[in-house]
C-alpha positions as CSV (number, residue, x, y, z in Angstrom):
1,X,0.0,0.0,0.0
2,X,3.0,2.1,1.2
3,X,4.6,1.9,-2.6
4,X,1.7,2.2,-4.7
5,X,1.3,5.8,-2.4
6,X,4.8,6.3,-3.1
7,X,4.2,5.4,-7.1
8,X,1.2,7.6,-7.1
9,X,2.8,10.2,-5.6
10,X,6.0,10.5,-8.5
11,X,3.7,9.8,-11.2
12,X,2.7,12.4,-13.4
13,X,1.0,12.8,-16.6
14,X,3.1,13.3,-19.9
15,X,2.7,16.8,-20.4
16,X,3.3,17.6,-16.5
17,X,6.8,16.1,-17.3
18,X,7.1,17.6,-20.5
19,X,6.8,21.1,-18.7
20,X,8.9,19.9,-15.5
21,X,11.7,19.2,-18.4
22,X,11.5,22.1,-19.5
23,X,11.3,24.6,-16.0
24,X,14.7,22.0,-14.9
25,X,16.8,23.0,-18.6
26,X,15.7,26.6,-17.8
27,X,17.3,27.0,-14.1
28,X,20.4,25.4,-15.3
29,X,20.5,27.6,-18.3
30,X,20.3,30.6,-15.6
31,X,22.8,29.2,-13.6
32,X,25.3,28.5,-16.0
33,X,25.1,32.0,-17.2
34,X,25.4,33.2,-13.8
35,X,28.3,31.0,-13.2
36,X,30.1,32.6,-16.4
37,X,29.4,36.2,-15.4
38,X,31.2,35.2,-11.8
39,X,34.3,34.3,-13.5
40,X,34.4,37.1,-16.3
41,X,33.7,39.4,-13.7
42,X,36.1,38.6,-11.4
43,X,38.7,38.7,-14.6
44,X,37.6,41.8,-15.7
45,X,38.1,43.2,-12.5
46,X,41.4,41.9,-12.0
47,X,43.0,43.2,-15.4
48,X,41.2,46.9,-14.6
49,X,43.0,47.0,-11.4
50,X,46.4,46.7,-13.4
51,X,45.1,48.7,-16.5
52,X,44.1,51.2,-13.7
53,X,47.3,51.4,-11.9
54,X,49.6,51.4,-15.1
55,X,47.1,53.9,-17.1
56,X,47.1,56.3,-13.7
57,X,50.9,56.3,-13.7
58,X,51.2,57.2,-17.0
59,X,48.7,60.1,-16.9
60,X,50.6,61.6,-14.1
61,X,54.3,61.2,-16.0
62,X,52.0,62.7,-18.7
63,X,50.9,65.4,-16.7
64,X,53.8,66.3,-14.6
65,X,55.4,66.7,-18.1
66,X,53.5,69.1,-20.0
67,X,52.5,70.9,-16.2
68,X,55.7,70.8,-14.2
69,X,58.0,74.0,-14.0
70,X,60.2,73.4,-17.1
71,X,62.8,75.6,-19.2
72,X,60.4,76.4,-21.8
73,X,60.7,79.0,-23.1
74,X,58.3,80.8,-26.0
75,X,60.1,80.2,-29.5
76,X,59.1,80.2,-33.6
77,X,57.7,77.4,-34.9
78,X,55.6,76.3,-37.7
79,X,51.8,75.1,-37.3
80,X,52.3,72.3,-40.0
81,X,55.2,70.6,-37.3
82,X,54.1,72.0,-33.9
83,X,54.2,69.5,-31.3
84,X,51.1,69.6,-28.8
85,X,53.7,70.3,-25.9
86,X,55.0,73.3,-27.2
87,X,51.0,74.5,-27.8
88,X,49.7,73.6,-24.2
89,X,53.0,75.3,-22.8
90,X,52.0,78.4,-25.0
91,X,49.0,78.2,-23.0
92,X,46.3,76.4,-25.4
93,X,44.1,74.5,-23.6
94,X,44.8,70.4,-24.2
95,X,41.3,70.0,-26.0
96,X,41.6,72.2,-28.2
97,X,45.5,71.2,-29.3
98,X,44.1,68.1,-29.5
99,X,41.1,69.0,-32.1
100,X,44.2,70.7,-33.5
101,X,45.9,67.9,-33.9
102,X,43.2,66.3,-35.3
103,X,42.4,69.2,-37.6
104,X,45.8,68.8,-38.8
105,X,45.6,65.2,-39.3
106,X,42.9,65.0,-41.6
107,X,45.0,67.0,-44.6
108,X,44.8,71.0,-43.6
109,X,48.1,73.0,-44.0
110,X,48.3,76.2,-42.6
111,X,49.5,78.6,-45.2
112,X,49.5,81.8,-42.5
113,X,49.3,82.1,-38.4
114,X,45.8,83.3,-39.0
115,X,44.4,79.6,-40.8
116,X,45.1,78.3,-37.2
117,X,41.9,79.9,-35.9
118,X,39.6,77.6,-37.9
119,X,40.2,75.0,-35.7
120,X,36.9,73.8,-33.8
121,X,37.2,75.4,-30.2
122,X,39.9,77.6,-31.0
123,X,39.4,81.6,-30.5
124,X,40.4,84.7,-31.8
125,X,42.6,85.2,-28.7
126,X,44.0,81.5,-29.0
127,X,45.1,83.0,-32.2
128,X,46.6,86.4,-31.0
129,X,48.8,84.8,-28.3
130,X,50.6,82.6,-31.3
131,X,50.8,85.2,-34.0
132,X,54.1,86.3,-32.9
133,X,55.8,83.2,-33.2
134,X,54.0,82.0,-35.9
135,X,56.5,81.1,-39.0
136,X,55.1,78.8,-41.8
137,X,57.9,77.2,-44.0
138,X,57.7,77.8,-47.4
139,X,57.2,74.3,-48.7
140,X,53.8,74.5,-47.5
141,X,53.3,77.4,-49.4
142,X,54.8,76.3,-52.5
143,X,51.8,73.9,-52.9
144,X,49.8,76.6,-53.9
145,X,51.8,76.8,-57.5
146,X,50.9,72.8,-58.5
147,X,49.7,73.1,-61.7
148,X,50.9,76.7,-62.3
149,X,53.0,77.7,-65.3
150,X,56.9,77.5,-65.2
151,X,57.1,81.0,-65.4
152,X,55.2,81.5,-61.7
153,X,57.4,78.2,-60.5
154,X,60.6,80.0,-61.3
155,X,59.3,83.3,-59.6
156,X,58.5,81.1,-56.4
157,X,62.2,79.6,-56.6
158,X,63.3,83.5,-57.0
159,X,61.1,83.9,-54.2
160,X,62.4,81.4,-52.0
161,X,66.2,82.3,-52.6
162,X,65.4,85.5,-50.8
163,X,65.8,86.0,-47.1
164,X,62.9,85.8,-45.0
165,X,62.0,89.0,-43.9
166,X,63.2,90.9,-41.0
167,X,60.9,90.6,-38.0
168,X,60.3,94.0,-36.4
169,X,60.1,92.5,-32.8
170,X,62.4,94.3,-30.6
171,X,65.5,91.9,-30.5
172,X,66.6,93.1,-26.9
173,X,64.9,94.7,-23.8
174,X,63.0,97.9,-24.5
175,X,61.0,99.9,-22.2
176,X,57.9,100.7,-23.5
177,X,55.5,103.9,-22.1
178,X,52.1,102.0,-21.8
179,X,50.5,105.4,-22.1
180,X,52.8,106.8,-24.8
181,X,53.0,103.7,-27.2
182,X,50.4,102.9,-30.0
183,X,49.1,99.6,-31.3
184,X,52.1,99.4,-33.9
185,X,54.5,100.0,-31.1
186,X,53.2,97.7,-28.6
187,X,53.2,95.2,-31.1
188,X,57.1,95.4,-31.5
189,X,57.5,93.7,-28.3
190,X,58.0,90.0,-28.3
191,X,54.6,88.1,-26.9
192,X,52.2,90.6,-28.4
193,X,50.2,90.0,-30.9
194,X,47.1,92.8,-32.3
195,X,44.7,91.1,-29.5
196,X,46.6,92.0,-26.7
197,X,47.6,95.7,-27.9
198,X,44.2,96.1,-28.5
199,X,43.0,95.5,-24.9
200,X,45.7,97.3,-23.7
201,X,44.6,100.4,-25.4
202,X,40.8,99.7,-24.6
203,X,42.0,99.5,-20.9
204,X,44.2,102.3,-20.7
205,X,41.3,104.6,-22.2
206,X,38.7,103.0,-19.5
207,X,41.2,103.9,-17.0
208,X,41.9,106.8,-18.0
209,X,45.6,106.1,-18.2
210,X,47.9,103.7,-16.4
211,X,49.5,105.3,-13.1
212,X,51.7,102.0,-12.2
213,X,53.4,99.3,-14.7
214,X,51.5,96.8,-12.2
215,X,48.0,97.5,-13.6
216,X,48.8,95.7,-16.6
217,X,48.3,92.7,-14.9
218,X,44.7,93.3,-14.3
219,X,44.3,92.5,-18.1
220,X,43.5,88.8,-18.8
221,X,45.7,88.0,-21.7
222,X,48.3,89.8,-20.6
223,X,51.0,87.5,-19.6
224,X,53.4,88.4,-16.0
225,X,56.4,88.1,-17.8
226,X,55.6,91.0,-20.1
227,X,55.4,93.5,-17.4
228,X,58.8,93.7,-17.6
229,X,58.8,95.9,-20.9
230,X,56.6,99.1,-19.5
231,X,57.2,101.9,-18.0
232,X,55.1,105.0,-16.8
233,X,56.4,108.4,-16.2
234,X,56.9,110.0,-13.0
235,X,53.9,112.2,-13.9
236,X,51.5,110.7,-16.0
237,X,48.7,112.4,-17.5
238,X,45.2,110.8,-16.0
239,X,41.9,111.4,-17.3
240,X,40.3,112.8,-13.9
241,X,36.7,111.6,-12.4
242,X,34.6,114.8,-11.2
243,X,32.6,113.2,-8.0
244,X,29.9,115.7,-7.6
245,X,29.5,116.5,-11.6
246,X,30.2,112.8,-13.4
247,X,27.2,111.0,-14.7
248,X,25.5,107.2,-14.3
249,X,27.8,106.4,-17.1
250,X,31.3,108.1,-16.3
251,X,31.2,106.5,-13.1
252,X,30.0,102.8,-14.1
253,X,32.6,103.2,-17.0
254,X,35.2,103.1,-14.9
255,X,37.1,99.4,-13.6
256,X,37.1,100.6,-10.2
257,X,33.7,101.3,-9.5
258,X,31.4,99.1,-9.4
259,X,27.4,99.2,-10.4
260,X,26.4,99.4,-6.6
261,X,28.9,102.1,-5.6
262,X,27.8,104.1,-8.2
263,X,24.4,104.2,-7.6
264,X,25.2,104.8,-3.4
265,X,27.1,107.9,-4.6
266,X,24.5,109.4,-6.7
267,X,22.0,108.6,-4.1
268,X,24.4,110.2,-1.6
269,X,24.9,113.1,-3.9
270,X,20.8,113.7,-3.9
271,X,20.5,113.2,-0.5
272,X,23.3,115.0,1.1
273,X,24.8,117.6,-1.7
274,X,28.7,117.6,-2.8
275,X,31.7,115.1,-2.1
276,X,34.3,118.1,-0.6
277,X,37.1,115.9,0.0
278,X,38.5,112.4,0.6
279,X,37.9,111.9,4.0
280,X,34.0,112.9,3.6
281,X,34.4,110.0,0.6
282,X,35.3,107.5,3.2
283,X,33.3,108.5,5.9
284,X,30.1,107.6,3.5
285,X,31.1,104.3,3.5
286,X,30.7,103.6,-0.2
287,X,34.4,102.6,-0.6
288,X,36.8,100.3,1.1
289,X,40.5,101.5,1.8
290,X,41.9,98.8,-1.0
291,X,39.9,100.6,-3.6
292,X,39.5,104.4,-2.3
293,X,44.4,103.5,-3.0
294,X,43.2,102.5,-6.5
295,X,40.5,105.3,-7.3
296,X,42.9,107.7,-5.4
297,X,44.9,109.2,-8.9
298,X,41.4,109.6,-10.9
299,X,39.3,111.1,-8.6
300,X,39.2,114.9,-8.2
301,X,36.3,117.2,-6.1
């Protein structure tokens, strides 16, 4: 009795087996593959570690070369050639000398400094800080004649017997007035390309004129080690702000004031009649020491 219970018990009809088959292939289906994604795992993870280690070291070798204090120093070269150490130590950022690279890569040859610019990424200013050491060699150039009579050939071979030309960089220290020189002058000095000159001179007439060599460094492009080859007279001549008479827009004009102080000085002005002097100035409260010491040359009462 106890078996046929038994026998009744493991019996079941065909297509109870059929789907028992079936649910029994599955879960050892699922476990092999889970049993395979263990193991791969676990390799994969191993081999990052190493890649991770190795690749780390080599991006900071990579790094502390192109970033650490070096010997560089800012010297001609040619676009078509350029390495991209020489353009991140000029100061290009590593994306875009990489797009350069790539730029470069796919056939372009830059004929002129300027053809740089048409890089994806790259700016105007990018541009302007090269320029001056910028030198394309001829044999790009001479592409341009392919297919070109003999007669224009030989003129290019004329051409390229010649000497370049002289640069008119200044080829030793020169001391330049910032609020003497013109564009033309300030682009004689080494580093400086039409860019920069220009902000200089857009600065120097927000100012009103430059009073210290050390307000050049308050203009972003400008680079520290140019400071070097300005000068200001003893007495320069500074385009003076009126407190009591200057309007909305002389005032906010100027780098040193800001929008807020020059409303508080109107509204002071409305309220409480003329500035006399500089100690009723900073007994208002609208300036801080720091920038009553910078305002100090421009302002008169």
């Amino acid at each position: 009795m106890k078996n046929k219970s038994q026998k009744n018990f493991f019996y079941f009809p065909k297509s109870d087996r059929r789907a028992v088959v079936a649910l029994g292939c599955i879960a050892v289906f699922c476990i092999g593959v889970l049993m395979v994604m263990d193991v791969l795992r676990g390799q994969m993870s191993g081999s990052s570690d190493t890649v991770g280690e190795n690749g780390l070291d080599e991006i900071n070798a990579t790094v502390d070369q192109i970033f650490s204090p070096s010997d560089f120093e800012p010297h001609v070269f040619d676009p078509n050639t350029v390495d991209s150490l020489t353009l991140v130590h000029f100061g290009i950022k590593p994306w875009k000398v990489k797009n350069f690279l790539h730029y470069r890569a796919a056939g372009k040859q830059f004929r002129k400094a300027e053809d740089m610019g048409d890089t994806y990424g790259w700016t105007k200013e990018d541009v302007e800080i090269l320029i001056p050491y910028v030198l394309v060699d001829g044999a790009y150039s001479r592409n341009e004649n392919k297919g070109k009579g003999r007669d224009e050939e030989t003129r290019w071979e004329r051409k390229e017997k010649q000497p370049f030309p002289i640069s008119n960089k200044f080829r030793v220290l020169t001391t330049v007035d910032v609020n003497e020189a013109d564009s033309a002058l300030l682009c004689r000095i080494p580093g400086i390309g039409g860019g920069i000159s220009r902000s200089i001179l857009r600065y120097r007439t927000r100012l009103g004129g430059f009073y210290a060599v050390s307000q050049l460094s308050e203009i972003d492009l400008l680079s520290p080690e140019l400071l070097e080859w300005f000068t200001v007279s003893p007495s320069p001549q500074l385009k003076k702000i009126s407190l009591n008479t200057a309007s909305f827009q002389v005032l906010n004009s100027h780098p040193y004031i800001t929008y807020e102080q020059t409303k508080a000085l109107l509204q002071y002005r409305r309220l409480y009649g003329n500035v006399e002097n500089e100690e009723k100035l900073r007994s208002t409260g609208i300036f801080s020491a720091e920038d009553l010491d910078r305002l100090r040359p421009y302002l008169e009462y």
